[in-house]
C-alpha positions, 0 to 999 in steps of 0.5 A, a space after each residue: 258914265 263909267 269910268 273906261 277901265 285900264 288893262 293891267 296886262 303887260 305890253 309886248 313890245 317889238 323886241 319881245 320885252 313886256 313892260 310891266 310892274 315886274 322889274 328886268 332881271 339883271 344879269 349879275 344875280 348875285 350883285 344885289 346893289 344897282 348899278 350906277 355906273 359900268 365902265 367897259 374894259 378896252 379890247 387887249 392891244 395884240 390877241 393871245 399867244 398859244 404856247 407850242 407843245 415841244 413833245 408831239 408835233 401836230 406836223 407828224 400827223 397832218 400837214 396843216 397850213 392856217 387861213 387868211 381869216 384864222 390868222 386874223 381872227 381874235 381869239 376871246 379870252 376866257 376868264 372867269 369873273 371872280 378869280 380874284 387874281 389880276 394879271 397883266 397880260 401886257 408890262 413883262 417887268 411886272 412880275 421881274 424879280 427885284 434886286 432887292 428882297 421886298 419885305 414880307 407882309 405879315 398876312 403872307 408870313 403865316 403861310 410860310 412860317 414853319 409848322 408849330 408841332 403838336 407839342 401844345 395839343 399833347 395834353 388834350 389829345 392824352 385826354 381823349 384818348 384815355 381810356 375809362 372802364 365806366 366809358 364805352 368806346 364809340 363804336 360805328 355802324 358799318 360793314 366795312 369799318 368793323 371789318 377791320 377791327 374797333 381799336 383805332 390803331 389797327 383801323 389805321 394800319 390797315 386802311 391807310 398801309 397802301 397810302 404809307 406805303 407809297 409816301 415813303 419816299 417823300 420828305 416830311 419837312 418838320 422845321 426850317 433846317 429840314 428845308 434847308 438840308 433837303 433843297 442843298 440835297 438836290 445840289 448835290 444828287 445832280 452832280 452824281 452820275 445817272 447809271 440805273 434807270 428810274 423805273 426799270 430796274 434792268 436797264 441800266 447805261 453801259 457807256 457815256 460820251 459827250 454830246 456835242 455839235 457835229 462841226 466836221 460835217 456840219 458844213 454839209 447840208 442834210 435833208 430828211 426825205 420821207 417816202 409813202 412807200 418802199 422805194 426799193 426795186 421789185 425782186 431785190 431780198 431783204 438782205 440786199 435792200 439796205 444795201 440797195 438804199 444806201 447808194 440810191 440816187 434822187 435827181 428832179 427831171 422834167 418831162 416832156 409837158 413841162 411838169 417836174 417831178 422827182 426821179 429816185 435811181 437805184 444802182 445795178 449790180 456792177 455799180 455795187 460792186 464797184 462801191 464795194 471795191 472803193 469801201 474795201 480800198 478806204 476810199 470815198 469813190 475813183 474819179 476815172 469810174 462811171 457809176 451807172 444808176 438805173 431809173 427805179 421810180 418816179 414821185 412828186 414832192 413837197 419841200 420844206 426848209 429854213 425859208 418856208 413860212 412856218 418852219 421849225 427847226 426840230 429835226 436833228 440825227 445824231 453820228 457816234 463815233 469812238 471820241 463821241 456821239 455827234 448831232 446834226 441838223 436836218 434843215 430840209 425836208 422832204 415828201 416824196 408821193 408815188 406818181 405814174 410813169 410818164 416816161 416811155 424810156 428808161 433814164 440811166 443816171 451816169 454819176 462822175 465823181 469829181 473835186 468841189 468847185 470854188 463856189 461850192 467850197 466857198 459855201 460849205 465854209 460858210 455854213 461852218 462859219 454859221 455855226 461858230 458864229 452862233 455858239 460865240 453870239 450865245 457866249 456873248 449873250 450869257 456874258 451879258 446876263 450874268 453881269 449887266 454892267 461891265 467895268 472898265 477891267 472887263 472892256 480890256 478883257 473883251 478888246 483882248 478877246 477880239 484881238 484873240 478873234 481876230 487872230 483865230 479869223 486870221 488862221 482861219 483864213 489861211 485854212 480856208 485856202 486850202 479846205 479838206 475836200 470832200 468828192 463832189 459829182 457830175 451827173 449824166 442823164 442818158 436814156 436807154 430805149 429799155 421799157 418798163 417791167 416794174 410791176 409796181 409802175 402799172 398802177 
């Protein structure tokens, strides 16, 4: 009786492995030894932070708002396995710097260790280079070599001219003074003054002035609006449409359906002249003038502010003026889209200009507040990390400096009670059975 023989083929398995004499492939092919034990990193504690990019907003371009599921989502991060360099992603007082210089280990000395000059190869370089009559110089095959000649020297002039050329401006370091002298010549050249610009040879500044907060307006709120179109009327010249903007007037309404929407009005014509007359007379407005504003269009709009998720504070405009030039944040911004006209009469804005009211006074004093408050609390705050521990000469100089606050609040105080003013307004909305003869509200 024959003994049943064995098939030497391998078994498949469900899971689509075979299970033969040929051993697993391992996934790290270039780690030859086996692998006793493998410990799993622990997932990181909290997920990447992606830096913002300060020069191009995406906002700019498209409004986009993160999903639910995105915010929760667990970016993985890349790294390659053999980097070699270990980071820690979690203890920020790993890389702080010491108080205390660390010494150097020798190992890294010789990376920043001056360069030894050529002074010890001179000799054999004076060997390879001299030239011998029962010598023939080595010469190449080439086309583009001996296009510029055999002799070493000229082969370098005119290759490498260009490259020479353009690294004049850089600075050999030969030993450690020369280090020295050029990082103490960086403090220096920052102090002179920036007059020619540093690639274009014609411009050139004219005038400098100061930069500095805006805190004669800065208690006044500005917003940007942003419009998908001209808003200026139909059959105004170009002359007459700065003009026409700069007293225009923005007011929400709301229609007969309940929906709300933006109103944007224009002035007519003996609203303009009466602005005139108050420009020519040096005066903000007449409290005994009704200025009428015409309803121009109507749009629906997107707000966004301080109080909205997501919002960066990155919108500021500047005013110059004869002391300076002065900035401003714009805490507000706005969208306006062209909508249809709903209305079937034209509103009429009747605009009163009148003193602040107390509450309204009791708010732009405190936005000012705001803003001294912040350059005191950033002064604190550099004071702290210029010296952490503060003696007890220190204590008395801040209990003075208080006492100094506490006067200038008091003073402060005395000026709030009678605040520069500046016109507020009292606005009517009255329609008029006017019908509508925009040729653009027909879209």
């Amino acid at each position: 009786m024959r003994p049943s023989q064995q098939s030497s083929r391998p078994s498949i398995q469900p899971g689509g492995a075979q299970t033969g004499s040929r051993p697993p492939q391992n996934r790290n092919a270039d780690f030859i030894c086996t692998l006793k034990y493998s410990n799993a990193l622990p997932d990181l504690p909290f997920s990447g932070k992606f830096l913002p990019c300060p020069f191009v907003s995406l906002d700019r371009f498209v409004e986009y708002k993160a999903t639910q599921l995105e915010k929760e989502h667990r970016f993985e991060v890349q790294s390659e396995a053999d980097v070699g360099v270990k980071i820690d992603l979690i203890d920020p007082l790993t890389y702080s710097i010491p108080v205390r210089p660390l010494e150097l280990n020798q190992t890294d000395a010789i990376l920043v260790s001056d360069e030894t000059s050529g002074a010890l190869n001179n000799s054999r370089s004076l060997q390879h280079s001299k030239v011998v009559p029962w010598m023939r110089k080595t010469e190449y095959i080439s086309s583009e070599f001996n296009r510029f000649g055999v002799t070493a020297n000229r082969q370098e002039t005119r290759v490498g001219y260009k490259m020479q050329k353009n690294k004049k401006d850089e600075l050999t370091y030969q030993d450690r003074q020369s280090k020295v002298d050029a990082i103490a010549k960086t403090f220096v050249d920052v102090k002179k003054k920036v007059t020619k610009h540093y690639n274009k040879k014609d411009v050139y500044a004219v005038e400098e002035l100061p930069l500095l907060p805006d805190v004669e307006l800065w208690k006044y709120s500005f917003a940007l609006v942003q419009f998908d179109a001209d808003p200026s009327p139909s059959g105004v010249n170009e002359t007459m449409k700065k003009t026409v903007m700069g007293q225009g007037q923005i007011r929400g309404m709301q229609d007969a359906s309940g929906e709300q929407f933006v109103t944007y009005f224009c002035p007519n014509d003996e609203t303009l002249q009466k602005r005139y007359d108050d420009k020519e007379k040096k005066r903000l407005y007449d409290p005994e003038m009704i200025y009428e504003y015409p309803q121009c269009r109507e749009y629906t709009w997107n707000v966004r502010n301080k109080g909205t998720k997501g919002f960066i504070q990155d919108s500021y405009f500047f005013s110059f003026r004869d002391e300076g030039i002065y900035y401003n944040e714009l805490g507000t911004s706005v969208k306006l889209t062209r909508r249809k006209h709903t209305m079937h009469k034209r509103a009429v804005l009747a605009l009163t200009h009148c003193e602040p009211s107390e509450d309204e006074v009791l708010q732009l004093d405190q936005r000012l507040a705001t803003l001294l408050q912040r350059g005191v609390e950033e002064d604190e705050a550099d004071g702290e990390e210029s010296d952490g521990n503060e003696s007890d000469e220190e204590k008395s100089d801040e209990e003075d400096d208080d006492e100094e606050k506490n006067e200038e609040s008091e003073k402060e105080s005395e000026k709030e009670e009678t605040p520069p003013r500046r016109g507020g307004a009292s606005a009517e909305i009255v329609s008029k059975n006017e019908s509508s003869t925009d040729d653009d509200d027909s879209d």
